[in-house]
C-alpha positions, -999 to 999 in steps of 0.1 A, spaced: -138 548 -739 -104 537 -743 -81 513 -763 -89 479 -764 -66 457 -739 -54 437 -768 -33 417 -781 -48 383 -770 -22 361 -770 -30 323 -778 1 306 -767 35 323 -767 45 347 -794 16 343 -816 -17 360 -807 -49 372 -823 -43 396 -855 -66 426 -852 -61 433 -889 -82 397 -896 -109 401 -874 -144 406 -883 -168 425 -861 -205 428 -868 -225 442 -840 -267 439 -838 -292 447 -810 -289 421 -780 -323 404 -769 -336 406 -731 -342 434 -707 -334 470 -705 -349 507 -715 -357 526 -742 -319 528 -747 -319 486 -758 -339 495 -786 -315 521 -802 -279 503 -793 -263 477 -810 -249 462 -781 -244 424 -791 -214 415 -807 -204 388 -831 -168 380 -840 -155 361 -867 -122 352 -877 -113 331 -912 -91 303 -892 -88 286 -929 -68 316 -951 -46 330 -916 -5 332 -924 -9 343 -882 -8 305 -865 20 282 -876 9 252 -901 10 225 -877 -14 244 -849 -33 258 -879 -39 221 -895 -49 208 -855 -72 241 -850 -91 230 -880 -96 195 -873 -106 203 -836 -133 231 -846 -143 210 -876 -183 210 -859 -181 249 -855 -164 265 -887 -183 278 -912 -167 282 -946 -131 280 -925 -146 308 -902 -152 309 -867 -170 330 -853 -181 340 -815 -211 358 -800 -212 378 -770 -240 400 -755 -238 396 -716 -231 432 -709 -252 459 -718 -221 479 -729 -209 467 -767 -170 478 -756 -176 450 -731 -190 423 -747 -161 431 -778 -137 423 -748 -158 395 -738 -159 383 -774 -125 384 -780 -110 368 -749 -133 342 -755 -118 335 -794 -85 336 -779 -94 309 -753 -110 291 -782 -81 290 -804 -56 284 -776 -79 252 -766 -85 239 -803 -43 242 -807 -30 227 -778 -8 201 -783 -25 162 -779 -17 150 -744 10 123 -738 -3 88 -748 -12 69 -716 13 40 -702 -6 6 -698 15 -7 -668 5 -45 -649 -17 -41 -620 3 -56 -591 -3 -89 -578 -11 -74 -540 -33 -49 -552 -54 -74 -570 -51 -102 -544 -69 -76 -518 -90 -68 -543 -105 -102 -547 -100 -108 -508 -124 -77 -498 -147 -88 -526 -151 -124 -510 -153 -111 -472 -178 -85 -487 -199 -113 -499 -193 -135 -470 -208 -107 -449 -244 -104 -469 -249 -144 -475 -246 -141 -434 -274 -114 -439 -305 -140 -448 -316 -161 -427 -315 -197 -440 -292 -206 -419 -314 -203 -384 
């Protein structure tokens, strides 16, 4: 094989240390041959989002409140088992965390800007709503 094509980078500078992930690897369900039932193909990555010193505090602090449903114990963790090749779904696993965590610390978007709806706008509005009703009461035929 080769060398992993880390590092995965979250968002600028900072990026996934390899030093604080956990890999555990078991056999992956589904098809294939008498090779499936000797490989450990599946992967499962976990990383302790909780005690990391890797993500600044304020991305750290967001991370945690946005994953709040998916941590375990402060740890995320991320399964993979497409591929029948484990070196591929590690790769799959960990580009996957690293989307993840760049997702979960994104910064909030801008608040929206209520601005006043202008007076034409509306005043068509109300106009095609009228002629629009004008045109189906002409539809029955009470008036024959």
């Amino acid at each position: 094989m080769g060398v992993m094509s880390g590092p995965y980078v979250i968002r600028g500078s900072v990026s996934l240390p390899e030093a604080e992930l956990m890999w555990r690897f078991s056999r992956s369900s589904g098809p294939g041959g008498q090779h499936v039932n000797t490989s450990d193909s599946q992967v499962e990555l976990r990383f302790d989002l909780a005690a990391t010193d890797a993500f600044p505090e304020v991305w750290k602090a967001r991370a945690l409140e946005r994953l709040a449903g998916r941590l375990v114990g402060g740890v995320i963790s991320v399964r993979a088992s497409e591929h029948r090749s484990q070196w591929r779904n590690r790769e799959t696993a960990a580009v996957r965390l690293a989307a993840l965590l760049a997702e979960a610390t994104a910064p909030p978007p801008k608040p929206r800007i209520k601005r006043k709806i202008p007076r034409g706008i509306n005043e068509r509005r109300l106009r095609e709503k009228k002629q629009r009703g004008d045109t189906k009461r002409g539809r029955s035929g009470r008036d024959w």
